[in-house]
Structures are given as C-alpha cells and as structure tokens.
N, C-alpha and C positions, 0 to 999 in steps of 0.2 A: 613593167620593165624592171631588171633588177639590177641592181647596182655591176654587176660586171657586164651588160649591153648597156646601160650608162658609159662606161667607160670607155667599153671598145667604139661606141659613137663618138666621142670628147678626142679619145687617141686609136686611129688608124693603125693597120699596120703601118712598116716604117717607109714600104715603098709607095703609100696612098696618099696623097693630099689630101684634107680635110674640106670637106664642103662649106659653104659657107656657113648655111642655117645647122647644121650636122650636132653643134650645139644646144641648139635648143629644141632639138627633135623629141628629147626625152621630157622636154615641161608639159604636164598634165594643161590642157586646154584651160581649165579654168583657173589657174595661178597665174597665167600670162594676162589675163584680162583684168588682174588685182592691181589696185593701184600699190598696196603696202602687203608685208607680209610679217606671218610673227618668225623665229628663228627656225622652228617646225617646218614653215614649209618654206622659208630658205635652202634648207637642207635638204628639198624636195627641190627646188630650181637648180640648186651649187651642188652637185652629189659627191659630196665630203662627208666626212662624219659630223660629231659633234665637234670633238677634239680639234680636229683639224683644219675646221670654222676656225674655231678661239687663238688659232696659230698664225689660220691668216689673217684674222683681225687685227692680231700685235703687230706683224710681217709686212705685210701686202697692204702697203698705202691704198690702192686702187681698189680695195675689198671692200664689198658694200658697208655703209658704215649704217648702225643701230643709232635711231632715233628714240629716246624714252618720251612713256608715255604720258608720265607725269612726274612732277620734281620731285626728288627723293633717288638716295643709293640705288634701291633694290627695286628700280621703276622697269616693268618689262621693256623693251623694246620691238620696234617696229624697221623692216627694212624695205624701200622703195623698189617694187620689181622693176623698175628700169636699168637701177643700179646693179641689181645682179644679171640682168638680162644682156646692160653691158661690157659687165667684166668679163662674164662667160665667151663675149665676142670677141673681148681684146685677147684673153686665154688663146682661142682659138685661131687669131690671124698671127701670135706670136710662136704658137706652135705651127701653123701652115708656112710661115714668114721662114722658120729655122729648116722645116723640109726641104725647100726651095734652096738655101743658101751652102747645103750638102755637099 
C-alpha cells in the first residue's frame, strides 16, 4: 500500500465517516503483533514521514513517546505498538468526532 491509500484510509472523503478499525487497515500483520518497535517501522504503523514524526514528538503530547535502549545521549530508541496503535485510534475518533459535529 502506498502512502496516498494510506492516507485516503486515515482521511475519508469529507462526506464519509471513518470506520472504526479504517486506521489500522494499513499496519502490515506482522508490526501489530510486535510488542515494540524501532522508529523504521513506526513510521510504517504512523504513516508520517521522518520529519513529521520528530514534530509530533515535540507537539503532540499523546505521540508515542521513544523509550532508549540503553543509557547514553545517542541511545536508539524503541516505541511500544500499543502506543502507536493508540494514537492512531484517538487520531481517528477525533477526526470521525469533528465529521459528525459539521
């Protein structure tokens, strides 16, 4: 799937409501059954870019937040797919939620 049926999955046209699960249609089977993930394939569950990760990180309280992997500045990080699997949910009842209120 490529990132603009990503998209058009995430956002309906305007007269559509969003399905519930319509969110997470686009996660490859096997990232949903990860307990963690590295940012790679965050960006494969959250279809943002890079960039726009690192904006919602600063931004978006609610953004999955990176866990390092061991102490130290430059320690990779790991992100919980629950946590992106939930934001993606709350994304999508806040845009379902604004459809509605039209």
């Amino acid at each position: 799937m490529n990132k603009n049926q990503m998209r058009s999955a995430l956002m309906p046209d305007r007269g559509t409501a969003l399905p519930a699960d319509a969110a997470l249609a686009h996660i490859p089977e096997g990232l949903r059954d990860r307990p963690a993930l590295s940012l790679k394939e965050l960006l494969r569950v959250i279809p943002v870019g890079r960039s726009k990760a690192y904006m919602l990180m600063k931004e978006d309280p609610a953004f999955p937040k990176g866990v390092p992997l061991y102490d130290g500045e430059n320690s990779p990080k790991f992100y919980w797919t629950h946590e992106a699997i939930a934001w993606l949910e709350g994304r999508a009842a806040k845009f379902g939620a604004n459809k509605g209120g039209r």
